[in-house]
C-alpha positions as CSV (number, residue, x, y, z in Angstrom):
1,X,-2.6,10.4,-3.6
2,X,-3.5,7.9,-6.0
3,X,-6.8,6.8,-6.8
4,X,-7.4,3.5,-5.2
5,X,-5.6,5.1,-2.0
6,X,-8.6,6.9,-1.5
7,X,-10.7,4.7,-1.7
8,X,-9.4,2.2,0.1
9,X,-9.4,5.3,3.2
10,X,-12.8,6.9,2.0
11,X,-14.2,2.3,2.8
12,X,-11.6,1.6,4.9
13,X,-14.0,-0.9,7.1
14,X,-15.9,-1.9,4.5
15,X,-13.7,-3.9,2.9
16,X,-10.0,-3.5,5.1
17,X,-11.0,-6.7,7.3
18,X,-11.3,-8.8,4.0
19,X,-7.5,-8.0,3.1
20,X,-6.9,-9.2,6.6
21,X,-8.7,-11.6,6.7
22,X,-6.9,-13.4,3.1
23,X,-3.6,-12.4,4.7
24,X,-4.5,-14.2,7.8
25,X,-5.5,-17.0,5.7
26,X,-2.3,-17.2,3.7
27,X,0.0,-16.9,6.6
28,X,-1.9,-19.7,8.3
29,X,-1.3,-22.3,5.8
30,X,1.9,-20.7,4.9
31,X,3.2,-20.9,8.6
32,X,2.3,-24.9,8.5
33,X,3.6,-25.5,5.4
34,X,7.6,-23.8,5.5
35,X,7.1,-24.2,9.9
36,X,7.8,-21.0,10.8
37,X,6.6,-17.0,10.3
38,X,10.0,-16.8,9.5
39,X,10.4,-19.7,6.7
40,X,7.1,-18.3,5.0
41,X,9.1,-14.7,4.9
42,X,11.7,-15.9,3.4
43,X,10.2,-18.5,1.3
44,X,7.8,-15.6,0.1
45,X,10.9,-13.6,-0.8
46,X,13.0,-16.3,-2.6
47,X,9.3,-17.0,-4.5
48,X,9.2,-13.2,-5.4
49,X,13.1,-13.1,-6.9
50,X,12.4,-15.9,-9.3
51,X,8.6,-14.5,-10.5
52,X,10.7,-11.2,-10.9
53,X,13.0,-13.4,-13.2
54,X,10.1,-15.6,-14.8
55,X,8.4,-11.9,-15.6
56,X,11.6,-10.8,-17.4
57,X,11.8,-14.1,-19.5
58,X,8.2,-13.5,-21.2
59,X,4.7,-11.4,-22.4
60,X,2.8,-13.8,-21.3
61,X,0.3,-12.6,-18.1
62,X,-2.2,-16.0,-18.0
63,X,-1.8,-18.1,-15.4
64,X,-2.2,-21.2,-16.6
65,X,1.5,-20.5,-19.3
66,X,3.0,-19.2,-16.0
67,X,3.1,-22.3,-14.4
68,X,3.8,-24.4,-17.3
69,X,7.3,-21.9,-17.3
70,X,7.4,-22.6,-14.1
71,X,7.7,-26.0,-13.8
72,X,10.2,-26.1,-16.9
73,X,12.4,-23.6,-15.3
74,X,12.2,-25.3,-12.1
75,X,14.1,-28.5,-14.2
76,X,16.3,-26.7,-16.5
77,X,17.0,-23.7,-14.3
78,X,16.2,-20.4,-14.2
79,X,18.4,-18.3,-16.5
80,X,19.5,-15.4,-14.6
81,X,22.6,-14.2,-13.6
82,X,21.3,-12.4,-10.8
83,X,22.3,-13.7,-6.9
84,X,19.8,-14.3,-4.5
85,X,22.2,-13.7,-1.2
86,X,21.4,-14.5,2.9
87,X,21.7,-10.4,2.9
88,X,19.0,-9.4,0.8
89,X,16.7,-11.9,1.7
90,X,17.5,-10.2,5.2
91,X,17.1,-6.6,3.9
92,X,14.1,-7.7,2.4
93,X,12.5,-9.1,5.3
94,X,14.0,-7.5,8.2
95,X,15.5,-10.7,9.8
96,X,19.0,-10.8,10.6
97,X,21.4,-12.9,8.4
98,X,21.6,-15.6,10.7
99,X,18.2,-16.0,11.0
100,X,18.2,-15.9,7.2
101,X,20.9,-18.6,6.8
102,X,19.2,-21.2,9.6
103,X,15.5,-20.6,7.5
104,X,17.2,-21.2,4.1
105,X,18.9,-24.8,5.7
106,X,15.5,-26.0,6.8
107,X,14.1,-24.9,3.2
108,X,17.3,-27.2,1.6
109,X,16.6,-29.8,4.3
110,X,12.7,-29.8,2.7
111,X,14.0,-29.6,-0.7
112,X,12.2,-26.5,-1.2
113,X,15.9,-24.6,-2.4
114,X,19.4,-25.3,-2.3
115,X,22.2,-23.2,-1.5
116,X,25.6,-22.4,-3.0
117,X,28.4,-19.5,-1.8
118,X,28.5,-18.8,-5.4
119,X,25.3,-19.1,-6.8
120,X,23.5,-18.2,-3.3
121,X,19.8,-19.2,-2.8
122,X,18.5,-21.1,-5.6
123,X,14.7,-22.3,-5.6
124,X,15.1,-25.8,-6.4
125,X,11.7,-27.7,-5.5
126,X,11.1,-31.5,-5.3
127,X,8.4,-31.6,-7.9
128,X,6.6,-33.0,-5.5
129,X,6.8,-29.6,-3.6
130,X,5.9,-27.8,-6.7
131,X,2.8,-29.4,-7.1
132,X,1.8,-28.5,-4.0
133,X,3.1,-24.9,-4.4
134,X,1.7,-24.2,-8.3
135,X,-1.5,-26.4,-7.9
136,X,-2.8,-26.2,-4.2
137,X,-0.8,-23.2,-2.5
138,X,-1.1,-20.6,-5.0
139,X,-4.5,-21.9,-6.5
140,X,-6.0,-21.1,-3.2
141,X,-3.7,-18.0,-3.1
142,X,-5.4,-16.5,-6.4
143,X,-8.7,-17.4,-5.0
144,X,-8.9,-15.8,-2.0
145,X,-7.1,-13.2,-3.7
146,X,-9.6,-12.9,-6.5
147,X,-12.6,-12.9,-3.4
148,X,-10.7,-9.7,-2.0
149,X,-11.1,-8.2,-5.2
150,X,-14.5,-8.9,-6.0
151,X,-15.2,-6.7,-2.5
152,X,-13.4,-4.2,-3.7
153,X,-15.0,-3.9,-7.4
154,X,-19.0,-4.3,-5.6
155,X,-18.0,-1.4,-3.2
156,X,-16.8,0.1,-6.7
157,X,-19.6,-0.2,-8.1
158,X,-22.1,0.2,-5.4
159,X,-20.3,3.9,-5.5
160,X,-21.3,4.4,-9.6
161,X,-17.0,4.8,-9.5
162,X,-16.7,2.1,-12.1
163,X,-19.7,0.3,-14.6
């Protein structure tokens, strides 16, 4: 078992509501903004494909030169060869394809993505709605985040396991 494992079981109610309580605070606000649980799950998903593919294009870890990639990948393209199909997305999240394929039309509809047979689901943001997702979604994403981890680092430290 790894280390943080046990920890997390050795305080699990000292600090387990405060990971609920930023996932319920995420899902809220994710809910309102792509309508549905089930446009947030696969929104989430399509966001996680192209971080995996913005990870593979550099060394950088800052923030601030993630987003700047970001947003010129978001006008150029991303450069990956990989497809992002209705399947995966449904693997990924448990919903069937159809479900998949109706979520990913409202996403287009939003201009959030766009979606080809042969290049499947692309993320293809208004730049109005990446804005909103780089400077107010995922700010207060990191944030909240960041608040989750300072719990865990006092319980940390209140236990002499780290300085």
């Amino acid at each position: 078992m790894e280390k943080m494992e046990v920890f997390l079981k050795d305080n699990f109610l000292s600090v387990w509501h405060h990971f609920l309580s930023f996932e319920i605070s995420r899902s809220r606000t994710a809910v309102k903004v792509w309508g549905s649980a089930n446009g947030y799950l696969v929104f989430q998903v399509i966001c996680w494909h192209y971080i995996l593919i913005l990870t593979s294009t550099t060394d950088t870890k800052v923030r601030d030169q993630a987003v700047e990639l970001w947003f010129k990948y978001s006008k150029t393209g991303f450069d990956t060869s990989t497809v992002l199909t209705y399947s995966l997305i449904a693997e990924l999240t448990n919903l069937s394809v159809e479900t998949v394929r109706r979520q990913v039309k409202k996403l287009e509809t939003a201009n959030w993505v766009t979606y080809s047979k042969n290049k499947g689901v692309n993320l293809n943001a208004s730049q109005e709605n990446n804005q909103y997702l780089a400077n107010v979604f995922n700010v207060k994403e990191v944030q909240n985040l960041g608040k989750f981890m300072d719990v865990i680092c006092k319980e940390l430290k209140n236990q002499n396991i780290i300085s």
